[in-house]
TORMI-80089 format. One record per residue (C-alpha): residue number from 1; x negated, y, z; residue in three letters. Coordinates in Angstrom, 2 decimals. Layout:
BEGIN
   lumvo        px        py        pz   baza
     NUM         X         Y         Z    ALA
...
This chain:
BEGIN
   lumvo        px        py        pz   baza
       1   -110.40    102.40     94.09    UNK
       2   -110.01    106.19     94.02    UNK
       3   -106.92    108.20     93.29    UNK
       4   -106.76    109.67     89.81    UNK
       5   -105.21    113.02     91.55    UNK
       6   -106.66    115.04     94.12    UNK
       7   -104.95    117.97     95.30    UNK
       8   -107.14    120.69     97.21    UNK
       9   -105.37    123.85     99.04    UNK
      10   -105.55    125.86    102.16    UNK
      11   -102.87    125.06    104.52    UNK
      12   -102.98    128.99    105.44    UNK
      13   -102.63    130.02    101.69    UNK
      14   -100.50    127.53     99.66    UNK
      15    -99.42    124.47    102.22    UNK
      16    -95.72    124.80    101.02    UNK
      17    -96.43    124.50     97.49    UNK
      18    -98.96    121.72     97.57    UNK
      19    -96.92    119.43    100.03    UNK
      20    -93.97    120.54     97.08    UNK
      21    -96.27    119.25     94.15    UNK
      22    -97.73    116.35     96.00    UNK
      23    -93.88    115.44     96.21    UNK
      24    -93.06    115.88     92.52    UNK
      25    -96.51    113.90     91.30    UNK
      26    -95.90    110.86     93.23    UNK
      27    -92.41    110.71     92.07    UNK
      28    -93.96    110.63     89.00    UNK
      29    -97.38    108.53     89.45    UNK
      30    -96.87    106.93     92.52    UNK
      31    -98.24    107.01     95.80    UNK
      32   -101.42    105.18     94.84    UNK
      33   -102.27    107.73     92.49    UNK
      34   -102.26    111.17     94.13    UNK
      35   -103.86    112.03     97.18    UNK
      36   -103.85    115.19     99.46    UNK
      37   -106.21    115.68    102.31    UNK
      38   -104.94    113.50    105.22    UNK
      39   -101.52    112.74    104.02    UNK
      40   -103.09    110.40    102.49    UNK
      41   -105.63    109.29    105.34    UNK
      42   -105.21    106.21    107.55    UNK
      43   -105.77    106.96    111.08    UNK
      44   -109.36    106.16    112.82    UNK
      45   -111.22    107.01    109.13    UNK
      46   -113.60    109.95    109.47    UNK
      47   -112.11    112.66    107.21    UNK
      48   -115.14    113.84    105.65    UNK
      49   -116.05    111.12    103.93    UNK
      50   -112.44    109.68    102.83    UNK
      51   -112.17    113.54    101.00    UNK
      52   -115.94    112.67     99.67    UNK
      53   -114.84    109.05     98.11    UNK
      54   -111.40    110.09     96.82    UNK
      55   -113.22    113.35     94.92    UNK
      56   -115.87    110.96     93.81    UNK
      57   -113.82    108.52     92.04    UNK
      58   -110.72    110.58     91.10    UNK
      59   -110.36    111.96     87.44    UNK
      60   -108.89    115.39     87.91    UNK
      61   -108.72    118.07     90.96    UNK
      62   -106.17    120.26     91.34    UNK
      63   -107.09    123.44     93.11    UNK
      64   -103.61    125.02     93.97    UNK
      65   -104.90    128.93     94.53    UNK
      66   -102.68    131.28     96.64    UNK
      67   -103.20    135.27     96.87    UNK
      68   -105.43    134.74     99.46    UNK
      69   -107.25    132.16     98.53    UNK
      70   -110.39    133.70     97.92    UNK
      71   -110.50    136.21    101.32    UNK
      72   -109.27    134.15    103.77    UNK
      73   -111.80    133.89    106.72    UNK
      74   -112.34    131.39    109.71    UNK
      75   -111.91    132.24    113.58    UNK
      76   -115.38    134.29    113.50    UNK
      77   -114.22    136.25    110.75    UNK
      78   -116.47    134.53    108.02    UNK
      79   -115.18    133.99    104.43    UNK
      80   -114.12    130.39    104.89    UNK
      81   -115.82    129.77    101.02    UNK
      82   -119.00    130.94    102.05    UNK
      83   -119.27    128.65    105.12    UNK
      84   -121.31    125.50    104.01    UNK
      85   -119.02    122.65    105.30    UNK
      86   -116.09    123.98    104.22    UNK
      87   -113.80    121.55    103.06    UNK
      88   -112.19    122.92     99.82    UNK
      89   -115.24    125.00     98.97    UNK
      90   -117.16    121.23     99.30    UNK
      91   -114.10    119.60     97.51    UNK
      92   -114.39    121.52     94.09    UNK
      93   -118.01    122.34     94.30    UNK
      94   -118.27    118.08     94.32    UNK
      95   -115.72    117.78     91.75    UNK
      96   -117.45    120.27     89.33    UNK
      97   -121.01    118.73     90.00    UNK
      98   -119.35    115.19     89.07    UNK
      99   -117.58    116.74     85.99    UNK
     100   -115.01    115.99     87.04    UNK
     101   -111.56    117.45     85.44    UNK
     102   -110.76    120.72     87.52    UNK
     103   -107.23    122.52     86.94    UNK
     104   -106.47    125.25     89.00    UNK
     105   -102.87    125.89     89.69    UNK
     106   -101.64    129.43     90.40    UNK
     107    -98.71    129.83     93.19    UNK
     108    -97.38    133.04     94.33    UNK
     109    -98.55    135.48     91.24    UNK
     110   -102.05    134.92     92.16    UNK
     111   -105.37    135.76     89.84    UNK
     112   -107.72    134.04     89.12    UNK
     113   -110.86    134.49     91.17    UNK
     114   -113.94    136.61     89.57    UNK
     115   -117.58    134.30     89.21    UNK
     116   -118.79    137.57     91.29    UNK
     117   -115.78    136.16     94.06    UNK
     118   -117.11    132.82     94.49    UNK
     119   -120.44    131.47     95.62    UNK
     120   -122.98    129.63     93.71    UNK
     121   -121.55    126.21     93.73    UNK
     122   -118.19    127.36     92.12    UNK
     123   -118.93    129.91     89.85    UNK
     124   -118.16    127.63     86.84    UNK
     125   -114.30    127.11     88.96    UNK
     126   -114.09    130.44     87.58    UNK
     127   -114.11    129.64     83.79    UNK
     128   -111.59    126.63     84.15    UNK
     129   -108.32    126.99     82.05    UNK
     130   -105.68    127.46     85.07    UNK
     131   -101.69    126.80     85.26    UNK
     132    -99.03    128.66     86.79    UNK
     133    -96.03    127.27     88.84    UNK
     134    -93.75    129.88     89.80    UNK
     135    -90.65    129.14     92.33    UNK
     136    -88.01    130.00     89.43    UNK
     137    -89.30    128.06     87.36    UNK
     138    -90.77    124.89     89.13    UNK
     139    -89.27    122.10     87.83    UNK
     140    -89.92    122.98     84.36    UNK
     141    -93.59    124.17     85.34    UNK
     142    -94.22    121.03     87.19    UNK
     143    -92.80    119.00     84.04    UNK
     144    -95.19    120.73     81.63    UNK
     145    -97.83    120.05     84.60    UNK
     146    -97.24    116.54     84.84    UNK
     147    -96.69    115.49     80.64    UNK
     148   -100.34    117.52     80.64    UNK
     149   -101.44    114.96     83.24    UNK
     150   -100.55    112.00     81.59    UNK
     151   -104.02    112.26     79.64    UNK
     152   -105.86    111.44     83.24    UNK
     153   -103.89    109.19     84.78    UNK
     154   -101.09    106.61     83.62    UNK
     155    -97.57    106.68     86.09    UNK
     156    -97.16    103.50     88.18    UNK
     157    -94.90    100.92     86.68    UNK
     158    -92.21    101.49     89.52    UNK
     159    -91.73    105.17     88.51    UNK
     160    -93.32    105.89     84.96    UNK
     161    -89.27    105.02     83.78    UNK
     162    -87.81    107.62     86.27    UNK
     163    -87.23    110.82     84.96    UNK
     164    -89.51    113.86     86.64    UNK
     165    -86.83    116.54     86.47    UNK
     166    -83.46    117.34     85.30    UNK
     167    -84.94    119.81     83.08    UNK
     168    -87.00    117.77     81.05    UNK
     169    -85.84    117.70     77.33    UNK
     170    -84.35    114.41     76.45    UNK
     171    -84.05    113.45     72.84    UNK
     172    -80.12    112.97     71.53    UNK
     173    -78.94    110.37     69.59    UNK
     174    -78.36    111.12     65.87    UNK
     175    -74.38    111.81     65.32    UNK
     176    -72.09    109.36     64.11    UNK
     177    -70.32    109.84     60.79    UNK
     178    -66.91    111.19     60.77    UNK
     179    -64.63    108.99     60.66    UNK
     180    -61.83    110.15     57.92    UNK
     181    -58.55    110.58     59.61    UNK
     182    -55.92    108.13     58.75    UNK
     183    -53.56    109.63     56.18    UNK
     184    -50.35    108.53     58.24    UNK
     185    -51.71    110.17     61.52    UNK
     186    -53.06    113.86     59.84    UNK
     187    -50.09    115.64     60.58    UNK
     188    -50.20    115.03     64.81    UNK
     189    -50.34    117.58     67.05    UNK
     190    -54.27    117.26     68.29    UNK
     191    -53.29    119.07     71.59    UNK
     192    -53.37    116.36     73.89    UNK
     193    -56.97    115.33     72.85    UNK
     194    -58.08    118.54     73.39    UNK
     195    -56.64    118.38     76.54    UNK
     196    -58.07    115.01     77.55    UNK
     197    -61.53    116.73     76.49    UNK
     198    -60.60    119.68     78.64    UNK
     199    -60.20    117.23     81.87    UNK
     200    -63.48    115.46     81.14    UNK
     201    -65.67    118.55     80.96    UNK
     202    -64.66    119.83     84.38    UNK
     203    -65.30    116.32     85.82    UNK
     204    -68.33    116.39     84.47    UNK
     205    -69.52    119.46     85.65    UNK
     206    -68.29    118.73     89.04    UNK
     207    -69.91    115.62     89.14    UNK
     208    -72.95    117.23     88.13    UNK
     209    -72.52    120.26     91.18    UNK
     210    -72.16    117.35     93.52    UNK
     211    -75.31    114.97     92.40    UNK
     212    -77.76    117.94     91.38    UNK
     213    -77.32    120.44     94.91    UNK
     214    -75.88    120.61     97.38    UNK
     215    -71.56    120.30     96.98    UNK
     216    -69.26    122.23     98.38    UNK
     217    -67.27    121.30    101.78    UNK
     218    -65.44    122.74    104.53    UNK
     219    -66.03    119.64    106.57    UNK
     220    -69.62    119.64    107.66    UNK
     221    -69.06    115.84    108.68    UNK
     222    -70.78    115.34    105.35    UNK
     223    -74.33    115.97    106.75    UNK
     224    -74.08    113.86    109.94    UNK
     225    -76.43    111.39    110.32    UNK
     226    -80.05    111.05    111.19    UNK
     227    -82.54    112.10    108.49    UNK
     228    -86.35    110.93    107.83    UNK
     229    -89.01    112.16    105.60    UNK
     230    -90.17    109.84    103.25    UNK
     231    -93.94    111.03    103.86    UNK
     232    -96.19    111.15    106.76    UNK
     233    -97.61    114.88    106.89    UNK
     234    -99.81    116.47    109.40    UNK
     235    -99.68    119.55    111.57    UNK
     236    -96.65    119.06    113.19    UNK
     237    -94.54    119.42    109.96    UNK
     238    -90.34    118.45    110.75    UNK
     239    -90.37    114.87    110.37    UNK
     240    -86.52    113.86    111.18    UNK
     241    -83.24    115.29    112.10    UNK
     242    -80.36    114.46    113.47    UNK
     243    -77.03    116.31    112.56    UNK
     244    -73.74    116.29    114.37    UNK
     245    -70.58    118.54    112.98    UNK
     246    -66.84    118.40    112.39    UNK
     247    -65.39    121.56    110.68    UNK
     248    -67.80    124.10    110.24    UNK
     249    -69.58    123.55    113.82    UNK
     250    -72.95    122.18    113.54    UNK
     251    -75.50    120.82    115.78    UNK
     252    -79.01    119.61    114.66    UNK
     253    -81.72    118.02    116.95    UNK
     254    -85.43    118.30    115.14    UNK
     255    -88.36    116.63    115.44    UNK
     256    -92.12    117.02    114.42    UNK
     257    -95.66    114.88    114.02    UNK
     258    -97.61    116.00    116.63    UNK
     259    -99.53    113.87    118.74    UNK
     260    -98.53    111.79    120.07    UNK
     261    -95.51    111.23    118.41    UNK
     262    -92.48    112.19    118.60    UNK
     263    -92.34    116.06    118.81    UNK
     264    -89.10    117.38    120.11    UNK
     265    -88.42    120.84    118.70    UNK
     266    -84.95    120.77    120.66    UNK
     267    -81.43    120.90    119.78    UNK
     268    -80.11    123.84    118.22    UNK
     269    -76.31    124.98    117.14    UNK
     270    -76.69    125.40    112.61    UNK
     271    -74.55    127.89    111.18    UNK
     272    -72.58    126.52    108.12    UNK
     273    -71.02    128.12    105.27    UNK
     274    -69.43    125.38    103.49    UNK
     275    -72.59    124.19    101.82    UNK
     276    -75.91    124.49    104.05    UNK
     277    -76.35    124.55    107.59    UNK
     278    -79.36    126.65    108.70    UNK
     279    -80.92    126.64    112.34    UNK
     280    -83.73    127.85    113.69    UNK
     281    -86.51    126.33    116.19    UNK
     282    -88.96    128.58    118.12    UNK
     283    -92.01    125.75    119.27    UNK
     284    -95.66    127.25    120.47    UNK
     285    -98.52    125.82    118.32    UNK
     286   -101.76    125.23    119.46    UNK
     287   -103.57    128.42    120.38    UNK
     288   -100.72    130.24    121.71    UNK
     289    -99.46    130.71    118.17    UNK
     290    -95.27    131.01    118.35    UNK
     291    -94.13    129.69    115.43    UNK
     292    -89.94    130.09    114.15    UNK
     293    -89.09    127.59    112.19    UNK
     294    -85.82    128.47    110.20    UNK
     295    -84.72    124.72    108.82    UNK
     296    -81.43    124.94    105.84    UNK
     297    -80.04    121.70    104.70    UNK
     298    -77.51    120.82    102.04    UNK
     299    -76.49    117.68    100.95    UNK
     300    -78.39    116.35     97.36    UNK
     301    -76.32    112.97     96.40    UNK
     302    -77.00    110.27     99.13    UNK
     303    -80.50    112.16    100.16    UNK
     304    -80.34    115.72    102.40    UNK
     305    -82.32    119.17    100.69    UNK
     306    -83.82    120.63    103.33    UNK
     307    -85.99    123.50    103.06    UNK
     308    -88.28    124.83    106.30    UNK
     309    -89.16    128.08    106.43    UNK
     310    -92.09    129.10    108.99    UNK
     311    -93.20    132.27    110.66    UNK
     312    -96.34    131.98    112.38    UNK
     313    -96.81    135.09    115.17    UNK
     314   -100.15    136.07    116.84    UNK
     315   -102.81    138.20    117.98    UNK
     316   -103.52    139.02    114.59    UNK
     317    -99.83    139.86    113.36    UNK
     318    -97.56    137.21    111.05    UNK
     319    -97.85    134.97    108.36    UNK
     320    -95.14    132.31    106.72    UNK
     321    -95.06    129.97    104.58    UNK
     322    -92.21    127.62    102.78    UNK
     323    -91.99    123.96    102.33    UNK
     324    -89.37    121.66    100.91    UNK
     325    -88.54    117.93    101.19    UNK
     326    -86.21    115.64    100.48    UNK
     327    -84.98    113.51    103.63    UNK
     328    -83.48    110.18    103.37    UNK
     329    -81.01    108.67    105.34    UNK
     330    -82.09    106.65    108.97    UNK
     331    -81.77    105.20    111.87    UNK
């Protein structure tokens, strides 16, 4: 069986915001249901035609388009959609031909692509309706995203009762009647209800600092531990960290999926302001391409928010990218 949601992107254009999205949909489908290139590839099965099968039998295609989509060229300096085994040229072309549901998704203000852009085999990509998920508005964006989904593929039972995102409207109760006031209690002072309102509210709201980001400490004690990612990713992405602090003196050891497993980025000292800790880990990709990878962590409830932020250095200048996850307490 197929997954209902394939998600196609260039890991040089948009690999933050896909891995992002793939994260949001499966909270909200389930693993079985979306599917991303070879995150979602067992080891030992040729590549090719796993992306062939899963296009073939899923019922829509997100194409997540980044500014650079459309120009971005291989190692001989060849347009990377006009090279016949492409991969996410092949991906949508085989999508459209099957009809497929294509939406492309827009990330980083970019356009559109013109039918005089594209070659032959995606010209009609050009007509499809897109959406547009911006990075101040994501949650809501992906919500809208996700309730337009629902038409294509039904959430698996163990998540379709989770909510997607905080900022999803939620339909209130109707009001209870007023109750009339006693006639021997009218006259009371109603100061120390207002009061006992007052004391509520601002527990709430902390309570809701603490659960939604990351809460506010001068002990960074509260991010020690050891710290997985729930997903196995490619490309020597941070898989795990381990976090040591008392006060505001951190020190976090990182590691990565390369093969074979596991990658040691190193042990670096974080600097901490009371609510993240931020470090940053210089590896050497393969190629010769030095890569900085500036890792911030706060603590989200019982899970850590960490956020990765990449520069990638070589012969032909820079280029970065941004991903976030959500890491889970370990071993």
């Amino acid at each position: 069986m197929g997954n209902a949601i394939f998600i196609s992107y260039r890991r040089d254009d948009s690999e933050g915001e896909a891995g992002r999205l793939f994260d949001d949909l499966t909270r909200a489908f389930g693993n079985d249901n979306v599917f991303m290139d070879v995150a979602g590839i067992s080891p030992g099965v040729d590549f090719r035609k796993a992306i062939e099968d899963n296009v073939a039998h899923c019922g829509v295609l997100l194409a997540v388009i980044g500014p650079n989509w459309v120009s971005i060229a291989n190692a001989a300096g060849q347009r990377r959609l006009d090279d016949p085994n492409d991969f996410v040229a092949l991906e949508i072309a085989s999508a459209l031909k099957r009809q497929v549901a294509v939406i492309p998704v827009l990330v980083h203000e970019a356009r559109m692509p013109s039918p005089d852009q594209l070659p032959d085999s995606l010209k009609d990509f050009s007509y499809r309706n897109s959406v547009e998920l911006t990075h101040a508005r994501w949650n809501s964006d992906v919500a809208l995203l996700v309730q337009a989904l629902g038409s294509y593929v039904k959430p698996a039972a163990a998540t379709e009762q989770e909510p997607v995102h905080a900022t999803v409207p939620v339909q209130l109760p109707a009001p209870h009647p007023r109750a009339e006031m006693p006639a021997h209690v009218s006259g009371k002072s109603k100061l120390p209800m207002l009061l006992g309102i007052g004391v509520a509210v601002v527990i709430a709201i902390v309570a809701a600092v603490y659960f939604i980001g990351g809460h506010s400490t001068n002990d960074a004690s509260a991010l020690n531990g050891t710290w997985h990612d729930t997903v196995t990713r490619p490309n020597d992405s941070l898989t795990s960290l381990t976090i040591s602090g008392s006060g505001k003196t951190v020190s976090m050891h990182a590691f990565g999926s390369c093969q074979p497993p596991p990658c040691d980025w190193g042990t670096q000292t974080a600097a901490f302001d009371g609510v993240n800790a931020t470090a940053t880990f210089n590896t050497t990709e393969d190629g010769g391409v030095a890569r900085a990878a500036n890792i911030t962590v706060h603590r989200s409830g019982s899970d850590l928010d960490v956020t990765v932020h990449n520069t990638f250095t070589d012969q032909n200048g820079n280029r970065q990218n941004e991903v976030h996850r959500v890491f889970v307490a370990g071993q």
